[in-house]
C-alpha positions as CSV (number, residue, x, y, z in Angstrom):
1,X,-49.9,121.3,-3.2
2,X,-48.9,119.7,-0.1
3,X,-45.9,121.3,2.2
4,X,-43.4,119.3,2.5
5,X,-42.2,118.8,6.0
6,X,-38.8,119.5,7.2
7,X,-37.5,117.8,10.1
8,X,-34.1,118.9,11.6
9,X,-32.1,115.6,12.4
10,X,-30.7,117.6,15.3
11,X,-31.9,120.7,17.4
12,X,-30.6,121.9,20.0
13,X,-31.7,124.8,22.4
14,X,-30.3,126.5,25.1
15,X,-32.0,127.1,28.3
16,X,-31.5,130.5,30.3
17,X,-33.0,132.9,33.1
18,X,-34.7,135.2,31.1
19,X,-34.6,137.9,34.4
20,X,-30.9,138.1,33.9
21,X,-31.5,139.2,30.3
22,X,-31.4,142.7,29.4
23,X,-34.7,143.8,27.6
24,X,-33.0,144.9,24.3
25,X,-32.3,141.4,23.0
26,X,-32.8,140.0,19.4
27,X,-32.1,136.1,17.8
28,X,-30.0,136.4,14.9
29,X,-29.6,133.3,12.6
30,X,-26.4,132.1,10.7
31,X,-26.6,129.6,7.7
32,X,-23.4,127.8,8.9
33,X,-22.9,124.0,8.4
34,X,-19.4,124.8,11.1
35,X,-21.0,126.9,13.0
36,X,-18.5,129.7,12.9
37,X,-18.7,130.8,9.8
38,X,-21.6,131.5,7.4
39,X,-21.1,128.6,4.2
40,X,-24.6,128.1,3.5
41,X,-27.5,129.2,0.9
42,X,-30.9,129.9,2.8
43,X,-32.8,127.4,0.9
44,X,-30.2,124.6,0.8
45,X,-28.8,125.4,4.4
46,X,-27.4,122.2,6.3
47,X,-27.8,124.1,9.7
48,X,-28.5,127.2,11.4
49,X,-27.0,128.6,14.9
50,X,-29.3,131.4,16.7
51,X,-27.3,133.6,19.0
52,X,-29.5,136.4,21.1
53,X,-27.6,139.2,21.4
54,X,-28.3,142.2,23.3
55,X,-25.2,145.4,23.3
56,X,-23.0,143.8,25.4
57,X,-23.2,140.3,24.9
58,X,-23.7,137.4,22.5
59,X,-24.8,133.8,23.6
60,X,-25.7,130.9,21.0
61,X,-29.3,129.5,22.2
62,X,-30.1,127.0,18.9
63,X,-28.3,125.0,16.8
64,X,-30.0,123.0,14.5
65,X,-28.7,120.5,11.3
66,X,-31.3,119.4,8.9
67,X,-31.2,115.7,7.1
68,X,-29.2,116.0,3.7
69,X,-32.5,114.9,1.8
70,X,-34.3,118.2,3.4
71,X,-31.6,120.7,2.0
72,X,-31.6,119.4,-1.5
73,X,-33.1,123.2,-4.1
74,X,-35.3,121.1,-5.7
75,X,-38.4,123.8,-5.3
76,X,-40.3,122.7,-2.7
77,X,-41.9,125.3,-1.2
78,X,-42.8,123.7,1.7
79,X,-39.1,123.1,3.0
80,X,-38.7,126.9,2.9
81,X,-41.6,127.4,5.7
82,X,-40.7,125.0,7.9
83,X,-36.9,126.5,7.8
84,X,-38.8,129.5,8.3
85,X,-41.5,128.4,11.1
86,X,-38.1,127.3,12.3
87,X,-36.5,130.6,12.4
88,X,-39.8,132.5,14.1
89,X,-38.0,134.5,16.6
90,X,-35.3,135.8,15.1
91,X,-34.5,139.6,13.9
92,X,-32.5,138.6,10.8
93,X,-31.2,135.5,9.1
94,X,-27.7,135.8,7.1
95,X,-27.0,133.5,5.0
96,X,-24.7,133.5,1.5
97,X,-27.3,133.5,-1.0
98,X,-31.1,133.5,-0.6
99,X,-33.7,133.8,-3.3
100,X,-37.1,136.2,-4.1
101,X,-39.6,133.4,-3.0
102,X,-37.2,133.1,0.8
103,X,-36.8,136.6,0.6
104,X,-40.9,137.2,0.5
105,X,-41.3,134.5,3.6
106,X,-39.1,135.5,5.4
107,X,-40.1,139.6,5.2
108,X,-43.4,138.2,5.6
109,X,-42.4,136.3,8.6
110,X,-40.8,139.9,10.3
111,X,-37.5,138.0,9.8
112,X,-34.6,139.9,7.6
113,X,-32.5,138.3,4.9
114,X,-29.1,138.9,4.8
115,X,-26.8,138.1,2.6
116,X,-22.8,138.0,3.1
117,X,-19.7,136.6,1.5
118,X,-18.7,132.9,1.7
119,X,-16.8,132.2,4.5
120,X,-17.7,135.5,7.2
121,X,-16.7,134.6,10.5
122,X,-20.2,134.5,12.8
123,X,-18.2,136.4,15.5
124,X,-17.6,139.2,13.1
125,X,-21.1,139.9,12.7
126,X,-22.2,139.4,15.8
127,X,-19.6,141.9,17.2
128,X,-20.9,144.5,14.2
129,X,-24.2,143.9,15.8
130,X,-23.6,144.6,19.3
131,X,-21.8,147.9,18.3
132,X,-24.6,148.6,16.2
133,X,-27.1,148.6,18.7
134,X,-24.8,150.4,20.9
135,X,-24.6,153.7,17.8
136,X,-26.7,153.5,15.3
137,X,-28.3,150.5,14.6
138,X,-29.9,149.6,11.1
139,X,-33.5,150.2,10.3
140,X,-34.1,146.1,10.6
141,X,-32.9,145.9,13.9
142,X,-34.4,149.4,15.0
143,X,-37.5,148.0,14.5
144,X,-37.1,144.9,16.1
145,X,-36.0,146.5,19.4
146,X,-38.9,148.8,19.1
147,X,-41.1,145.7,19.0
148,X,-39.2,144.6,22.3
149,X,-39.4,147.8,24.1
150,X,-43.2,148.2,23.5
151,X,-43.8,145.0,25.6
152,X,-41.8,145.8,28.2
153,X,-43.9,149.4,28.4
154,X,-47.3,147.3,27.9
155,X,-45.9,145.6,31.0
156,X,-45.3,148.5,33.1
157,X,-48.6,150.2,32.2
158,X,-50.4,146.2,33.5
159,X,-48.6,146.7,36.7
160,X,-50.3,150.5,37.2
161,X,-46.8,152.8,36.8
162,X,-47.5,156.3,36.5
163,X,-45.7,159.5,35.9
């Protein structure tokens, strides 16, 4: 079966100094056709907004709005990966709905589903987020830090630190 090809009609992405960055920092996606709220299935998703977010900050870096032909459920496979391939880099996704064939690419793809009520505020969840990384932060997004951290030490050890 061929994959169908998903093309976003527009995709922006946000440039920044990655130096001024703190090394904790994770993408989050939002299915969110106003990009304030999350409105949106995964599979059927008119656009997404990335924010990274680290404890103590929150800056959008993608926004991207697919054609309407692209966001139709009609079970093509295909359009899931490419929203996925899409979404590479990012800890989680949240979106209103999302099915077990999205839920098994995206897991697959180290990226978690997560599913919300119509109509909750991005801002919410990203200040939920930032306190959460702060306390206690979910097993998820433990393990995505962890990732972050381990590079940062493989770094250290490449430019000969010692105890």
């Amino acid at each position: 079966m061929p994959i169908a090809k998903v093309k976003p009609m527009r995709h922006l992405k946000l440039v920044h100094s990655i130096e001024a960055a703190p090394a904790m920092r994770v993408k989050i996606a939002f299915a969110s056709a106003d990009r304030r709220t999350v409105d949106q299935h995964f599979g059927a998703a008119e656009a997404f907004v990335v924010y990274e977010l680290s404890a103590d900050y929150a800056h959008l870096v993608e926004a991207v709005q697919f054609h309407d032909a692209d966001t139709a459920m009609d079970g093509h496979e295909g359009k899931l990966a490419a929203k996925i391939a899409l979404l590479a880099n990012c800890a989680a996704v949240y979106c209103n709905a999302v099915g077990g064939s999205a839920i098994k690419q995206l897991l697959a793809a180290g990226i978690q589903p997560m599913k919300v009520p119509e109509g909750t505020p991005v801002d919410a969840l990203l200040c939920g987020l930032n306190q959460a990384m702060l306390d206690d932060p979910p097993a998820w997004l433990a393990r995505h830090l962890k990732v972050g951290d381990a590079g940062r030490f493989d770094a250290m050890d490449a430019e000969g630190w010692s105890e």
